[in-house]
C-alpha positions in Angstrom: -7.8 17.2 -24.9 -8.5 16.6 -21.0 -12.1 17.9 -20.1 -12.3 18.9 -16.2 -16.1 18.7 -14.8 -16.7 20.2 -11.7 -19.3 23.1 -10.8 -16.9 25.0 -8.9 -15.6 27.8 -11.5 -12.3 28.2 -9.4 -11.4 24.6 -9.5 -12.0 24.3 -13.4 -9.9 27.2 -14.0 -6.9 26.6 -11.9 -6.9 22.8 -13.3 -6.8 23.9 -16.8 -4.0 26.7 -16.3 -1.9 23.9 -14.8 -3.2 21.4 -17.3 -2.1 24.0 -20.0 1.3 24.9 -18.4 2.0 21.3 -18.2 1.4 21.2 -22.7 -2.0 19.8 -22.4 -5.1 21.0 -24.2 -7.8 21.9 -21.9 -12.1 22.1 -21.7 -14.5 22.6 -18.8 -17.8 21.8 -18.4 -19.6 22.7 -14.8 -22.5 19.7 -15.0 -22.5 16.3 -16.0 -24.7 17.3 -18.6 -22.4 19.9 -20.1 -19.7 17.1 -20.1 -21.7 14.5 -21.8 -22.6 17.1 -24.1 -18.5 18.1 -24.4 -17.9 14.5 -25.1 -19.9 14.4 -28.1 -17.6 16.9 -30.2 -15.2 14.0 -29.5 -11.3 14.6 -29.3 -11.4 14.4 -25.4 -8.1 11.9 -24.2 -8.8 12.0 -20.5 -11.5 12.9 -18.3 -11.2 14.9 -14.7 -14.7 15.0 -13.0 -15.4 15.5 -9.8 -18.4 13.4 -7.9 -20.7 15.9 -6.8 -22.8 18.9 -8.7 -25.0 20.1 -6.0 -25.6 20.2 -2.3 -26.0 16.4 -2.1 -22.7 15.3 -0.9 -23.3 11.0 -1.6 -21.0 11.1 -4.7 -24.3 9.7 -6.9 -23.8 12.2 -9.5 -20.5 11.2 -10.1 -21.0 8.0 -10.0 -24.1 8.6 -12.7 -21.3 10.6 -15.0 -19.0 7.6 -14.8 -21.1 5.0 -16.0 -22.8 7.3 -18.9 -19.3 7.9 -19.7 -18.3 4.4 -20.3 -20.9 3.3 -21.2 -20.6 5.8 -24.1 -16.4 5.9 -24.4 -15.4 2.7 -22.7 -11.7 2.8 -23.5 -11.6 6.6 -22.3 -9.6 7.2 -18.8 -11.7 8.8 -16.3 -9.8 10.2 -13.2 -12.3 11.0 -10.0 -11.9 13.8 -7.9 -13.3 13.4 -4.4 -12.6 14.1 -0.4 -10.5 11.7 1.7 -13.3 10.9 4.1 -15.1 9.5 0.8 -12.1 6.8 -0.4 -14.8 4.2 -0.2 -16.6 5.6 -3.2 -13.4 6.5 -5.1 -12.8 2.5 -4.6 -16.2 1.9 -6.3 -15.4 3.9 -9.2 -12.7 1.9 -9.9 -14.8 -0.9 -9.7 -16.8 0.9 -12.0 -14.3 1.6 -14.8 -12.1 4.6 -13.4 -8.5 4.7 -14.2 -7.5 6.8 -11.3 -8.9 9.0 -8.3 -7.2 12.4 -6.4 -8.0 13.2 -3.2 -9.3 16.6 -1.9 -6.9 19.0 -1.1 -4.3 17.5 -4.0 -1.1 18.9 -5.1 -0.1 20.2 -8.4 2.6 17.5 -8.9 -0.2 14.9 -7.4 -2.5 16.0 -10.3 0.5 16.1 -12.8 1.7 12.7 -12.1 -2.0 11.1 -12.1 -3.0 12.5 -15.4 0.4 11.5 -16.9 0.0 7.5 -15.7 -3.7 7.5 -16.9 -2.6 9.0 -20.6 0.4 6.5 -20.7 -1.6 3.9 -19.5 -4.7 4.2 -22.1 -2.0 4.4 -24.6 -0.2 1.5 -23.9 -3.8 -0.2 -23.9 -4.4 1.0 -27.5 -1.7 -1.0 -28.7 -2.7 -4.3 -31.0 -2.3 -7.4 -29.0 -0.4 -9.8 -30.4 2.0 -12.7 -29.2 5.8 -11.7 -29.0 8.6 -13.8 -29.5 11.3 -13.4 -26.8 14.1 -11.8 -29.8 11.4 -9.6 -30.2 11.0 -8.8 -26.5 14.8 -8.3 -26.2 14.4 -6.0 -28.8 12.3 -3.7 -27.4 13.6 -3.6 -23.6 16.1 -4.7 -21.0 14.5 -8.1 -19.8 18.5 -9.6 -19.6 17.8 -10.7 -16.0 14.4 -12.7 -17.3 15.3 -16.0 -18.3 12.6 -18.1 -20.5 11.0 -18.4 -23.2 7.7 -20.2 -21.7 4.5 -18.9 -23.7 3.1 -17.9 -19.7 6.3 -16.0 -19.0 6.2 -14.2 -22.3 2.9 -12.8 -21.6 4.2 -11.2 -18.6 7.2 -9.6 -20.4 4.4 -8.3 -23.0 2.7 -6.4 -20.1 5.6 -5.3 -18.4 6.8 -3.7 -21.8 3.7 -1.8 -22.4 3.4 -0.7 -18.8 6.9 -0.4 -17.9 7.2 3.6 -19.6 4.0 4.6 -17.5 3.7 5.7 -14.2 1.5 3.3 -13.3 1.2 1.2 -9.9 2.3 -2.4 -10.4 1.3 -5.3 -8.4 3.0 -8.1 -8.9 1.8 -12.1 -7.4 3.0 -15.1 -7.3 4.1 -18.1 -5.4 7.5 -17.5 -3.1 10.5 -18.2 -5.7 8.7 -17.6 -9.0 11.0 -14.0 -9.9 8.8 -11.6 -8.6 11.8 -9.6 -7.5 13.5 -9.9 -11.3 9.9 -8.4 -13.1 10.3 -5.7 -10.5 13.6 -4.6 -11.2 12.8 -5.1 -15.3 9.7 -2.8 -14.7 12.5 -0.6 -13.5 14.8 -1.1 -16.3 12.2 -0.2 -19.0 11.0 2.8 -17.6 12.1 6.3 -17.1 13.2 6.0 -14.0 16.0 3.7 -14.8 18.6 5.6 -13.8 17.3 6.5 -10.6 17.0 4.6 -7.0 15.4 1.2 -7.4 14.7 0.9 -3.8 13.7 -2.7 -2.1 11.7 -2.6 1.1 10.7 -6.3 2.5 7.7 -5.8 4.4 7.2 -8.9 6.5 11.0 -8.3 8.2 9.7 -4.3 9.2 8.1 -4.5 12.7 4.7 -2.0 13.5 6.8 -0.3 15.9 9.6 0.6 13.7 7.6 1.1 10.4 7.3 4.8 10.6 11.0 5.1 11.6 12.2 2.6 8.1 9.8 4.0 5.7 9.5 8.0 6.4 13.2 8.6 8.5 13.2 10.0 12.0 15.4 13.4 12.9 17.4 12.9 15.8 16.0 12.7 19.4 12.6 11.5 17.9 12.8 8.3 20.2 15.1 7.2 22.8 17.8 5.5 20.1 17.4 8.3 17.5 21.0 9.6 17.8 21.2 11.2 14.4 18.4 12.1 11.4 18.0 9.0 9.2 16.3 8.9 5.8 13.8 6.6 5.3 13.0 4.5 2.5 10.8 6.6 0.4 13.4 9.6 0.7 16.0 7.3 -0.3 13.6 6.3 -3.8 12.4 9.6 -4.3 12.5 10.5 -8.4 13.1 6.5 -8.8 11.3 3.3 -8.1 10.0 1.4 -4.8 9.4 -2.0 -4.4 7.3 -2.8 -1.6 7.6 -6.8 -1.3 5.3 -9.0 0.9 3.4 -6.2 1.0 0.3 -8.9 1.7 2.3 -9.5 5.1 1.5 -5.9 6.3 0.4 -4.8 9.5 -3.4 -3.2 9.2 -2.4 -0.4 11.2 0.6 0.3 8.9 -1.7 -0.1 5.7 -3.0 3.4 6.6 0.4 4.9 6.6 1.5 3.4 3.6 -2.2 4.7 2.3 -1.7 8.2 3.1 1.8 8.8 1.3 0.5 6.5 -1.8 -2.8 8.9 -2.1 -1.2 12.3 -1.4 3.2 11.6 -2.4 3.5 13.2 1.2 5.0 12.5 4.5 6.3 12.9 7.8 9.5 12.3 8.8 9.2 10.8 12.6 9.5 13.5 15.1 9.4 16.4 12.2 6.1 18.6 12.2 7.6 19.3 8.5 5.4 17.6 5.3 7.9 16.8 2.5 6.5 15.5 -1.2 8.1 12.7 -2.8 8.1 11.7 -6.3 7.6 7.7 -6.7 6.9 4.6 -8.9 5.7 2.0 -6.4 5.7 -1.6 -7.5 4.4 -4.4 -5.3 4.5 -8.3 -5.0 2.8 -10.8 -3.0 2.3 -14.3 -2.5 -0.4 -13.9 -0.6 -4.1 -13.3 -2.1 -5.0 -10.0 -1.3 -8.5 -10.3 -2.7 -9.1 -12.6 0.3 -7.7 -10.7 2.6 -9.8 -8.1 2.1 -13.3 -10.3 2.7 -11.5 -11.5 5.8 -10.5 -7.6 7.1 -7.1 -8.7 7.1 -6.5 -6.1 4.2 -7.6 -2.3 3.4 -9.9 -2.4 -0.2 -8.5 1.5 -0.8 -5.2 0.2 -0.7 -5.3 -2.7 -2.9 -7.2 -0.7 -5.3 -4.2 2.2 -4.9 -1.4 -1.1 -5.6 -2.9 -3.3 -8.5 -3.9 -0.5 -11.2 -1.7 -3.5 -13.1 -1.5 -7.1 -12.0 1.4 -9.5 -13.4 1.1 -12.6 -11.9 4.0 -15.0 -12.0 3.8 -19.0 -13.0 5.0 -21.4 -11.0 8.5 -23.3 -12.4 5.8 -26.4 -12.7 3.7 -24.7 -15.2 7.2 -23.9 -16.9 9.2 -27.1 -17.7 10.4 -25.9 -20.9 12.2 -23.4 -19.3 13.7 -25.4 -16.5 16.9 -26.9 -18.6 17.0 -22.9 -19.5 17.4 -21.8 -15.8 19.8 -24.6 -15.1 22.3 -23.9 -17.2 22.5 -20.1 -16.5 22.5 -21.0 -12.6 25.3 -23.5 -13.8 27.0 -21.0 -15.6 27.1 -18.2 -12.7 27.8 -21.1 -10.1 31.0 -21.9 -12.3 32.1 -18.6 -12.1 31.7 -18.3 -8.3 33.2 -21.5 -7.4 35.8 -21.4 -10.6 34.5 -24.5 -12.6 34.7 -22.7 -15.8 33.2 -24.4 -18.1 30.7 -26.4 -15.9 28.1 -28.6 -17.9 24.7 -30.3 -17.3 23.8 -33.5 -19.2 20.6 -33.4 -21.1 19.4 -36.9 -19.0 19.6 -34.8 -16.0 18.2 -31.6 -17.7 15.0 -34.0 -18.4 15.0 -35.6 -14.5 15.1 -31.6 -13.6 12.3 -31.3 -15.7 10.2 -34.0 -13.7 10.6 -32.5 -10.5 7.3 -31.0 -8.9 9.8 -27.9 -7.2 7.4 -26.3 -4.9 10.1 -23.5 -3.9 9.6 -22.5 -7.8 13.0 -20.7 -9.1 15.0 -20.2 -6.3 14.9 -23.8 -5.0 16.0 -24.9 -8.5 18.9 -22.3 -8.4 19.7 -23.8 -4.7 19.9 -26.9 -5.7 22.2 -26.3 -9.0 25.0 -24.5 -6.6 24.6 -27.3 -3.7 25.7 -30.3 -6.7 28.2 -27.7 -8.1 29.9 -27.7 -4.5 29.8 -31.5 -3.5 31.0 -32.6 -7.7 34.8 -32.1 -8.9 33.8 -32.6 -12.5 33.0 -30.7 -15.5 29.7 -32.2 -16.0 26.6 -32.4 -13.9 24.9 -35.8 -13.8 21.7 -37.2 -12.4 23.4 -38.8 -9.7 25.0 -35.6 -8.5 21.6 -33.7 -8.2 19.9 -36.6 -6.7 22.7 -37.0 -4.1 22.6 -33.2 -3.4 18.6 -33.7 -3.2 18.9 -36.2 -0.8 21.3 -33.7 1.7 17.6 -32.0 2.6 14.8 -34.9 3.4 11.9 -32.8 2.5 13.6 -32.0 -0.6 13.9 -35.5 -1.5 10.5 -36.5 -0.3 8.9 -33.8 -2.5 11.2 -35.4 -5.3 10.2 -39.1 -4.8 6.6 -38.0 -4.3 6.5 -36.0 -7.2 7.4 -39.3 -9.7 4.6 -40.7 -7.7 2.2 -38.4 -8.7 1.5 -36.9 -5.5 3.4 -33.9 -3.3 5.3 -34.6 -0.5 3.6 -33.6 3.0 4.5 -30.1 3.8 5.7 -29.7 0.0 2.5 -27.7 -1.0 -0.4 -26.3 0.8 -3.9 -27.2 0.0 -4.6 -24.2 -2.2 -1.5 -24.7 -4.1 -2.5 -28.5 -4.4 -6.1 -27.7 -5.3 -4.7 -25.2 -7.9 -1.9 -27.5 -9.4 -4.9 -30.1 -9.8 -7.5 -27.4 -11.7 -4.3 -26.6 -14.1 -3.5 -30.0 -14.6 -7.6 -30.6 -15.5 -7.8 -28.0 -17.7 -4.4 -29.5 -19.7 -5.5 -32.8 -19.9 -9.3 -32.3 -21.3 -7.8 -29.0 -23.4 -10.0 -26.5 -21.9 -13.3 -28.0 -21.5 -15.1 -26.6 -18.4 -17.6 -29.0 -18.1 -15.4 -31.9 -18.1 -12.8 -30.6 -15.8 -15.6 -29.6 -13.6 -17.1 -32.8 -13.8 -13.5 -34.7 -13.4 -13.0 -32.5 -10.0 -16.8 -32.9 -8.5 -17.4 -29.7 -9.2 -20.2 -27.1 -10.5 -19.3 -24.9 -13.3 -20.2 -22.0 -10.9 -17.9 -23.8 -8.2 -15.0 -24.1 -10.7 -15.1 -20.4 -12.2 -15.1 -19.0 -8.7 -11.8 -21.1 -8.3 -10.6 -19.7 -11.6 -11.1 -15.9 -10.1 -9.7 -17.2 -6.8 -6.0 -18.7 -8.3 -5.6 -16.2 -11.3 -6.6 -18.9 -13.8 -7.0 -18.4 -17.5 -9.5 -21.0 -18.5 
């Protein structure tokens, strides 16, 4: 059942006619009272409430309703209903517990698609955690483009397998190279939508000036080089999935156009009058931490909140080893089909030197480095001395390498938060969990390290 609370009679009953067209069993309560009250006979799966019940317009009722509601139910989905000039409270009922928020005026398909992700999601949160073995994993999707079996990476093909049949928004983070782009398309490959556009967009290559043009289409004549109508890249997905990437690289002015078509699945198309609807998954990545970007202004809170109703965040290849001799075979494998060395082989002494390496570019430096000693080698097995050679071709390759067996990254190889961060992992490794130690190893107060924890994504 899906109980709708607001004290407007007319809203109530036009929700629950479409609610009931849609196959959904329906109640109404007009006061925050009646809905508490509702909740009690149990049986309610979802609930719609809107944040005010009287003239005062601050959203406090609401808010009130929320937290008696979890506070009661704490694994039931509350979706908020609220006016677009009051996203800032819709954020802090997500903060609150909320699994969703519509906007004043909505859409029926808006409503629809909302109440669907927060019934798939609570589902998928009901099932019984428990570890997965990767057969398993295969067995229940299409993660063939995944390769590993790291205990880390596993965890994120557990949550991409419960998510992956919901509608729900994905944000995906990361370091530059760890697969963000291959969880994306298995997101994809698991859901409904699989046989529909899966759509790419790169964010930091689309200027401000030509945003509106790439993401919503322009008709012709709409600027000067608008010869004929284009389609943009949310046309082009529509009824599939888009995969905004970089999206932390994104231009504050072009946050609120991005905002607008999230919140309401409308747009504009440049130099059309005309609103169109458009039916999308969205999945995002990032390696940049958006959390922090907000404090600094540098990113819209409404919008992350709209992005990362799901956050997978990717290892690096350092946290992986085991899955490094994994990697370099299949990149061996596909690099002996390209270049046609059928057959092409990597000795386990070199497997184990791969495994040593510090690789700050992650996945794709590993896979850059496989093809380079596939090109300068004629035979059918790859040594250590063929990928140190084809290390050595790029100094700061090498540099990281040599530093690496020292103990200590090459300059320009890592940043300082990725150093900082490598350090708190490798703490937490050595003295098997134990905050106070690690804390007291890195000159730190437990306070100090738990903020750093939150800050990197860190499981202690």
């Amino acid at each position: 059942m899906i109980l709708v609370v607001d004290d407007d009679p007319s809203v109530t009953a036009s929700l629950s006619l479409l609610l009931k067209q849609a196959g959904y069993r329906t109640a109404a309560a007009a006061s925050p009272a009646e809905a508490l009250q509702r909740l009690e006979g149990g049986g309610c799966e979802l609930v719609l409430q809107d944040m005010n019940y009287s003239r005062r317009t601050s959203g406090e009722e609401g808010m009130e309703l929320l937290k008696e509601i979890k506070g009661r139910q704490a694994g039931l989905p509350v979706v908020l209903m609220t006016a677009w000039g009051s996203i800032e409270l819709a954020v802090e009922g997500i903060k609150a517990g909320a699994a969703d928020f519509v906007t004043k005026p909505w859409t029926n398909e808006q409503i629809l698609q909302v109440v669907k992700r927060a019934l798939g999601l609570a589902a998928a949160g009901r099932e019984a955690p428990r570890t997965l073995t990767r057969e398993e994993l295969d067995g229940q999707g299409d993660f063939s483009n995944v390769i590993g079996e790291d205990p880390g990476l596993l965890k994120v093909l557990e949550v991409v397998s419960r998510v992956a049949p919901t509608e729900a928004s994905v944000l995906i983070t990361g370091e530059s190279g760890t697969g963000k782009d291959e969880i994306a398309q298995a997101l994809c490959r698991n859901s409904d939508r699989r046989d529909q556009a899966f759509v790419k967009v790169n964010l930091g290559g689309i200027s401000s000036t030509l945003f509106e043009s790439e993401m919503f289409g322009h008709v012709k004549g709409a600027f000067t080089d608008a010869r004929q109508d284009r389609k943009g890249r949310f046309e082009l997905a529509d009824g599939g999935t888009i995969f905004l990437d970089e999206i932390g690289d994104l231009d504050p002015a072009c946050q609120v156009k991005l905002l607008r078509v999230l919140q309401d699945c409308t747009f504009e198309v440049l130099g059309s009058s005309r609103t169109r609807s458009v039916d999308v998954r969205v999945v995002s990545a990032t390696n940049r931490n958006l959390l922090e970007l907000v404090e600094s202004g540098g990113f819209r809170e409404d919008l992350l909140y709209r992005l990362n109703l799901i956050v997978v965040h990717m290892p690096p290849l350092r946290r992986r080893p085991g899955d490094i001799p994994l990697l370099a075979r299949h990149f061996a494998r596909g690099a002996g089909q390209v270049y046609r060395r059928s057959g092409l082989e990597i000795e386990e002494a070199a497997l184990e030197w791969l495994q040593g390496l510090p690789w700050p570019g992650n996945i794709r430096q590993l896979k850059q480095l496989v093809e380079r000693t596939t090109l300068m080698t004629t035979g059918p097995v790859l040594g250590v001395d063929d990928f140190s050679a084809a290390l050595a071709m790029q100094p700061e390759e090498g540099a990281a390498a040599e530093a690496g067996a020292a103990g200590l990254p090459a300059p320009g190889a890592m940043t300082l938060e990725e150093l900082e961060r490598s350090m708190i992992a490798r703490c937490l490794e050595h003295y098997e969990g134990n905050i106070s130690r690690v804390a007291e190893a890195l000159g730190l107060s437990r306070a100090a390290l738990y903020r750093r924890f939150e800050k990197y994504g860190i499981e202690p």
